[in-house]
Structures are given as C-alpha cells and as structure tokens.
C-alpha positions in Angstrom: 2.5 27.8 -10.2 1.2 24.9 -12.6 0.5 21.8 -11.4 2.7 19.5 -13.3 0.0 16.6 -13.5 1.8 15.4 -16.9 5.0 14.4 -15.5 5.7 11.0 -12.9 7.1 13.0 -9.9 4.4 13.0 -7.6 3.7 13.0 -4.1 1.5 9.9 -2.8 -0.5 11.0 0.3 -2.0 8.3 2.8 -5.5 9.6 4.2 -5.0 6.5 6.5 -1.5 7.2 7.7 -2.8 11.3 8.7 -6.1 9.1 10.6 -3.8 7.2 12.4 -1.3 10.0 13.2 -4.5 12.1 14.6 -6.1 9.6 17.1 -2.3 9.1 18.5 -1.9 12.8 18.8 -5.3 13.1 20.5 -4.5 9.5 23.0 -1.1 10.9 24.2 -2.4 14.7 24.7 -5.8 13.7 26.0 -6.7 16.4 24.0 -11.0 16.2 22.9 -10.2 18.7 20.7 -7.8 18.9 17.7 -7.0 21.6 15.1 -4.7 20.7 12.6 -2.3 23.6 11.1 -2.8 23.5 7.4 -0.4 26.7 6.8 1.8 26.7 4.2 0.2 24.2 1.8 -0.5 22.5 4.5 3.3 22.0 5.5 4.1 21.4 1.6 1.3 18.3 1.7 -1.5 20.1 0.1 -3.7 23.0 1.8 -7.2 21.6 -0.4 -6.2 18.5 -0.6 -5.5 17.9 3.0 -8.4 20.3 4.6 -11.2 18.5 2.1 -9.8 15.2 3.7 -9.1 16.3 7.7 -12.8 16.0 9.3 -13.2 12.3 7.6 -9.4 11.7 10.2 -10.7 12.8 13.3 -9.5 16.5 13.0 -12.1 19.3 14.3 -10.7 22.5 13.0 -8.4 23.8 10.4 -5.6 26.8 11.5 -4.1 28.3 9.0 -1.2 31.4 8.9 -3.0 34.1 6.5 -6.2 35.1 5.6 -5.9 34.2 1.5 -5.3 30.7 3.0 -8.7 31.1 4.6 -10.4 32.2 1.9 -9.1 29.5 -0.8 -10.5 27.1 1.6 -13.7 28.1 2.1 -14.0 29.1 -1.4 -13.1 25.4 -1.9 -16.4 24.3 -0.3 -15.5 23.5 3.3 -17.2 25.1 5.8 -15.1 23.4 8.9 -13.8 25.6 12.0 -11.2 27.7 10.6 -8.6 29.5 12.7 -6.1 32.3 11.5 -3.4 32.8 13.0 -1.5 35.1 11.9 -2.3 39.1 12.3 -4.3 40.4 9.6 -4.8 44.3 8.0 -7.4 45.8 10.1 -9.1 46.6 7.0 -9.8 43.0 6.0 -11.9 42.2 9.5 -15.1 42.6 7.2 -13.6 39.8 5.0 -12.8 37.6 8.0 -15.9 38.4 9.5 -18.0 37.4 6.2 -16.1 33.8 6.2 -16.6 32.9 10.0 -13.4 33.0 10.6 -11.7 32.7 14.3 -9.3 35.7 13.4 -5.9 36.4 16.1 -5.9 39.6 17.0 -2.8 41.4 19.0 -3.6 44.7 20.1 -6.4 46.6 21.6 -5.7 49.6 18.7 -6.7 46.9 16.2 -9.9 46.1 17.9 -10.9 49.8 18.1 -9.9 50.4 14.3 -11.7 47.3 13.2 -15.0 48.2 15.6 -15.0 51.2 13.4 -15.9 49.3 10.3 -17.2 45.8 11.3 -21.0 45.4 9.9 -23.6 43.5 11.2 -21.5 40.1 11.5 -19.4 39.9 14.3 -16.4 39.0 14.2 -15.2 35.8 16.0 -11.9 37.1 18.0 -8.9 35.1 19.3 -6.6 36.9 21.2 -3.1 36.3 21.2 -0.7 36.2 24.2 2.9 36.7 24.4 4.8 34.7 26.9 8.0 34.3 25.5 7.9 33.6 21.8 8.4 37.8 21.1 6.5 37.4 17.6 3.0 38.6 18.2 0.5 39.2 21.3 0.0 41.6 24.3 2.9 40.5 27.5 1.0 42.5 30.5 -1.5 41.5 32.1 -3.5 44.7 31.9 -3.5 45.2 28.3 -4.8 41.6 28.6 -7.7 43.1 30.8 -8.6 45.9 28.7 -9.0 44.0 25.4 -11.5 41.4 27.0 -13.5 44.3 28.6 -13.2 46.3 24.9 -14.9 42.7 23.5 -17.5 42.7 26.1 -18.4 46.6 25.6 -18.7 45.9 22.2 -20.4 42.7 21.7 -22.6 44.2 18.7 -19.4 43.5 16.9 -17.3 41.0 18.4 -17.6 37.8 19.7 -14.9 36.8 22.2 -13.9 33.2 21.2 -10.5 32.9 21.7 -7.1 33.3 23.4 -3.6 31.4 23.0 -0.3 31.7 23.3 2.8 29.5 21.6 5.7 27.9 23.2 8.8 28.4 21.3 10.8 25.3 22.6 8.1 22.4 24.1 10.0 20.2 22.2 13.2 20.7 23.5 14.6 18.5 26.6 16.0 21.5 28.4 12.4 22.6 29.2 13.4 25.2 31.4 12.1 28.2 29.0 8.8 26.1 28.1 8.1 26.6 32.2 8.9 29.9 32.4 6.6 30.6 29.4 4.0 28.3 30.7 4.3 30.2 34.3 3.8 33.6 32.6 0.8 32.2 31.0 -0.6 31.1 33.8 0.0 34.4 35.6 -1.2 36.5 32.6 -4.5 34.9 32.5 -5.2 34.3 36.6 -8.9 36.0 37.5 -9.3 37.0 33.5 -12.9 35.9 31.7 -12.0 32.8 29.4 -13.3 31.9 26.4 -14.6 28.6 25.0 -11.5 27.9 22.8 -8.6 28.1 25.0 -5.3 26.3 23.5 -1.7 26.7 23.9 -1.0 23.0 22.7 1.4 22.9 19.9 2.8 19.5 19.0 5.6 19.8 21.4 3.4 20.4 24.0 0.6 18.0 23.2 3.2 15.3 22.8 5.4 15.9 26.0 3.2 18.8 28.3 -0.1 18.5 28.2 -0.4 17.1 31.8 1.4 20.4 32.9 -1.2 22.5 31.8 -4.3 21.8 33.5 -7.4 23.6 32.2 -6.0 24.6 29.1 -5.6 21.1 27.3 -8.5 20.1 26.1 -6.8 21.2 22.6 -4.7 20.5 20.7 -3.3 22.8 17.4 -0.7 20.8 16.1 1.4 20.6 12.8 4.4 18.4 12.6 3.5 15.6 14.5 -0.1 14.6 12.7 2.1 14.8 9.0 4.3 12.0 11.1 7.2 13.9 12.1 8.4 13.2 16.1 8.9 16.5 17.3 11.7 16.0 19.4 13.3 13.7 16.8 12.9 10.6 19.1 15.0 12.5 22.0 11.6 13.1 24.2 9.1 10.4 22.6 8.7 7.4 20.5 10.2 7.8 17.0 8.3 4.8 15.5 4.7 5.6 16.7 3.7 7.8 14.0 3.1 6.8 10.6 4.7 9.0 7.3 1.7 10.4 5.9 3.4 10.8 2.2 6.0 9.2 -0.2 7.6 11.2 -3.2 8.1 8.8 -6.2 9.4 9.8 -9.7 10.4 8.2 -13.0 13.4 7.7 -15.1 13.1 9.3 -18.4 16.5 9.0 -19.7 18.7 6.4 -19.6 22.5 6.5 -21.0 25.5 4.6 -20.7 28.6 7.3 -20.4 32.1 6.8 -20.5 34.7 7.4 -17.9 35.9 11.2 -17.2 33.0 12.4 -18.0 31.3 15.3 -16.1 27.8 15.7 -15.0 25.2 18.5 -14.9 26.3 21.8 -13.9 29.8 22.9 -12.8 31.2 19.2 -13.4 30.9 18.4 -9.7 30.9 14.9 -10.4 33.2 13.2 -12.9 32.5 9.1 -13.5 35.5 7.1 -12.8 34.7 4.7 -15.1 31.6 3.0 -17.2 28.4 4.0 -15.8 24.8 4.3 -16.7 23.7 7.7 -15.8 19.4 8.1 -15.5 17.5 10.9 -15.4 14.5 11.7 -12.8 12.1 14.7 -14.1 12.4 16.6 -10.3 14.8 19.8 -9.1 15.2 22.4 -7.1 12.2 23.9 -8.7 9.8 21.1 -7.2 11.7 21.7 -3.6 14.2 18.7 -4.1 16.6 21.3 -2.7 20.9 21.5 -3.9 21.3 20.3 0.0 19.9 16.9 -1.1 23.0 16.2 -3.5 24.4 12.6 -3.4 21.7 11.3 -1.5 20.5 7.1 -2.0 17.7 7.1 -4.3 15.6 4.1 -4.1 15.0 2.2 -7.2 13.7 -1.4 -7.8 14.8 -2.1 -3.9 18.4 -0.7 -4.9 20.1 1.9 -3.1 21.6 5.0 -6.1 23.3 7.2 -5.1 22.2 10.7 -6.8 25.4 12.3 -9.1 26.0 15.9 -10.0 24.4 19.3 -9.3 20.6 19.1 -8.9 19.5 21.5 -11.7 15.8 23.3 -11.3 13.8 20.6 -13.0 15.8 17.8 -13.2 18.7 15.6 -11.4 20.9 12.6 -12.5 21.2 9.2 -10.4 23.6 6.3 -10.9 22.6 3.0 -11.7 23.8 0.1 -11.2 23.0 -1.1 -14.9 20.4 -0.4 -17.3 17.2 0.3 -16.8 13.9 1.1 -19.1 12.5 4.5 -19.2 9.7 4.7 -16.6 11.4 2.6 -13.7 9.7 4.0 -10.9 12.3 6.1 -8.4 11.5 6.2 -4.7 13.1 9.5 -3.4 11.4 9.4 -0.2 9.3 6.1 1.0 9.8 2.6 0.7 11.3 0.4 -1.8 12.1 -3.7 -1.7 13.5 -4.1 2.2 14.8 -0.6 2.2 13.1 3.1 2.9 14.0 6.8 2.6 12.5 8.7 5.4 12.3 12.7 6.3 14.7 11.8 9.1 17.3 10.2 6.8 16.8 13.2 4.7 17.5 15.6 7.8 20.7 13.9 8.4 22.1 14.0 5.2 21.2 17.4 4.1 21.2 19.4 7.8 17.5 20.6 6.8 14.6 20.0 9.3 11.8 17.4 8.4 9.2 19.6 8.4 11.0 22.9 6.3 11.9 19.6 3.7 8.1 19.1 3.0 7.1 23.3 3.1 9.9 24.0 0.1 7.6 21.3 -1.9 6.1 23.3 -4.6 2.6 23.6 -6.3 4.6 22.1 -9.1 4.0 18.8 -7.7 1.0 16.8 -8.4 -0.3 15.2 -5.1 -2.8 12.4 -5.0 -4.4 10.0 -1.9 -3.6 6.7 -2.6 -6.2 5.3 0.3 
C-alpha cells in the first residue's frame, strides 16, 4: 500500500516514550536481555521505522513472525539479532541461513528435510516447545531429546541456539493454566542440553512471572508492554508506569454548516437535530480507524467532538462545536488542552483490544519520530 505522506493523518512516534517503556520492562523482569517483537508492522507502529530506532532504546534483538519480515529488515540495513518465529517452508532454510537468522523450528522431519539442502552456512536453530499454547512445537519430552541430539549429529549444518515456549494466559489473574504450562516446561526440558538463548518471557510473564521461572529469565521477548500497553489492563500491574509510545493526529479539510434533518455519510445513521457545523478528517476504515470506533470524542483545540455518521474507507465526519478553519489539527488518539484519548479509552468504547487497534493501522499511514 502507498504511503499517504501528502495528507495530515499521521501517526507521531516518541523514540523517548519506547526508551523509557524498555528500561521499565527490563527493571521489573530483571531481564539482561530484551527482544522486542516487531511482527506485524511492528504492532501497526512501523516494522523499519521502529527496528532502525530499537538498539539506540536499549533493545538487544528484534523477533519477528515471518521470514519476508526478516528479510525487509535486513535488506533495510540492520544487521541486529533477528528472531523468527513463526515456522517457515523448509525450502527457505538456505534463505534464513544466508540472513543470520535465529529461525523456530517445530519438528525433527523439518530438520532432516532442511539438512538435506543447507550449504555451507549453518543455520542458527530455535526450537519451539509446546506446553499448552496448541499452536506450534514438539509436547513430549522425547521428541524434545531427539531434535537436540539430530542438531548435535549434524553440527556441519546447524547451530543449536535456541529453545522457547509461549504462555497463552500470563496475563491473566486466574494463573492457574500459566503454572500448569510453566510446570510442563519445566518437566519437558529437566536433564536436556540448553542453549545460550533460552526465553519463555512474553510481556505477561516478564511483567507479573519472571521470579517464577528461575533459570530461564534472563530474557525477555515482549510486544505489548514496550509500545505502552499494561498487559493485564491495570488488573495485575501499574496502568500508569508505561508511557504511550504514539499519538494519531489528523486535519480538518472541510468545514460546513448543515441544517437540521439532515443525514450524514452512509446509511443516514446519524440525522442533525438541529444547526450544526459538520468537519471532515481525511482518515477511514482504510487507514485502520475501524466502523467499531463510531461516535467516539475526537479531540480538537482541547474540545471534546464527538465523531457523527458511518466512518467511510478514507474519510469520517466530527461535530463541532462552531466553526473552525480548514487544517485545525484533530487529536484522535493522544493529548489535547487538559484532556487525552488513550488506547484504553479506545478499548472501552469500541470492545477492540489495545494492541489489535494499532495492528489494523495500515501502510497508508505516514509515521514519523517526533524525538
């Protein structure tokens, strides 16, 4: 998609805010070690953007969900750690070999097919574990076995760096299925030859864990909670510690006065009871401002407005409370005067997570760091 870099929408990205957000992550985890997941656009914020930006925070390593993710980032120039982890075509282990990748791996067929037409470079394995989250990894303890001995037979063309697993509910205070997960683990790997990179820390568990799993967090591969969103929602830890890492600002670019009983944008949803000047922000559905979102407060010049109508694909409607010129700056999500729109509000009016809110963000919208 092109990025609309003619248009006001934008989103405003604090380098300072993800620094901050970082050292807190690594201070409550103890975590020496932090990998940051910049999958998905880096949770809508920007994969490039972000990864040419993370070492300068603090973060050691980059994760990422598919191998084309990988590649546009080392094509980009950066040469950091870069995990994938998400399984890849066994046919594509030359690639991931040739860009130093950490690559998950979930069977011992795959390693056998891939030994078959690896090269010269090794390729840097992480094996994956399944303990409960049923998505991807080995669950006995012997198949566990007989991949680390396949890596050590065949060390010509691998390189045994890596092993994890993934919690599917650290962040939730009944944590009785994060301790049956993190007992399995514990059982799975007991006697078994580790590796150097040994991390199970998701935010969740670097936030409200870590002390639970002794010898396995030293690091951390977190998402949500470095782009400033509290796991848990504030139910498990401090909601105010971490800073928003972004705000999404837009423009007016029409302004009209229109008349009561009169019907606005699609379906004639909303119908003005009376006088009312009606602006017009250049942003939709398109961009990721999603049809959920309807009749949320807009923020402009310090002024809650509430947005009217049916949010088309590229642009929405808002009510003002009088007229305003074309190019008033509109605060969808950050601060404005003595009041702020965060992702939380956002959640609560529209039902949709913080963190799938910022992943529908499109490549439509032009992102720049502010500091």
């Amino acid at each position: 998609m092109v990025e609309a870099i003619h248009r006001s929408t934008r989103i405003e990205f604090s380098k300072s805010s993800l620094a901050y957000n970082v050292q807190y992550t690594k201070q409550v985890s103890g975590a020496k070690t932090l990998w940051l997941a910049v999958k998905s656009n880096a949770y809508g914020h920007g994969l490039l953007q972000v990864s040419k930006i993370a070492r300068e925070c603090g973060v050691d390593g980059l994760a990422v969900s598919v191998l084309d993710e990988g590649i546009a980032t080392r094509q980009a120039g950066i040469d950091d750690f870069i995990l994938i982890l998400g399984p890849i075509d066994v046919k594509y282990a030359p690639i991931a070999s040739k860009y130093h990748f950490l690559t998950t791996v979930s069977s011992l067929d795959w390693l056998k097919s891939a030994d078959k037409i690896l090269g010269k470079e090794k390729l840097s394995v992480n094996l994956a574990v399944d303990t409960g989250m049923n998505r991807i990894g080995v669950r006995s303890k012997k198949d566990l076995k007989d991949e680390i001995e396949f890596l050590q037979e065949h060390s010509d063309h691998f390189s045994y760096d890596g092993i994890f697993t993934h919690f599917a509910s650290s962040d939730n205070p009944d944590d009785h299925y994060f301790q049956r997960q993190k007992n399995r683990w514990y059982e799975l790997i007991d006697g078994l030859i580790m590796p150097r990179y040994v991390h199970v820390m998701n935010s969740g568990a670097a936030m409200y864990h870590s002390k639970e799993l002794p010898g396995c967090n030293s690091i951390a591969r977190v998402g949500t909670v470095v782009y400033g969103v509290e796991p848990s929602e504030g139910v498990l830890g401090p909601i105010d510690k971490l800073k928003p890492v972004f705000e999404l600002k837009s423009a007016l670019t029409f302004v009209k006065k229109i008349p009561a009983g009169e019907g606005i944008s699609y379906g004639s949803k909303f119908v003005t009871s009376r006088d009312t000047w009606i602006g017009t922000l250049p942003i939709g559905y398109g961009d990721g401002w999603l049809a959920e979102y309807q009749d949320f407060q807009l923020l402009i010049d310090g002024q809650k407005c509430r947005q009217v109508g049916q949010i088309a694909m590229d642009q929405m409607m808002v009510a003002l409370p009088h007229e305003y010129p074309i190019g008033t700056e509109v605060t969808l999500i950050g601060k404005s005067g003595k009041y702020e729109n965060t992702l939380y509000d956002l959640h609560k009016h529209s039902g949709v997570p913080p963190w799938k809110i910022t992943v529908a963000f499109s490549d439509r919208l032009k992102r720049v760091v502010v500091d």
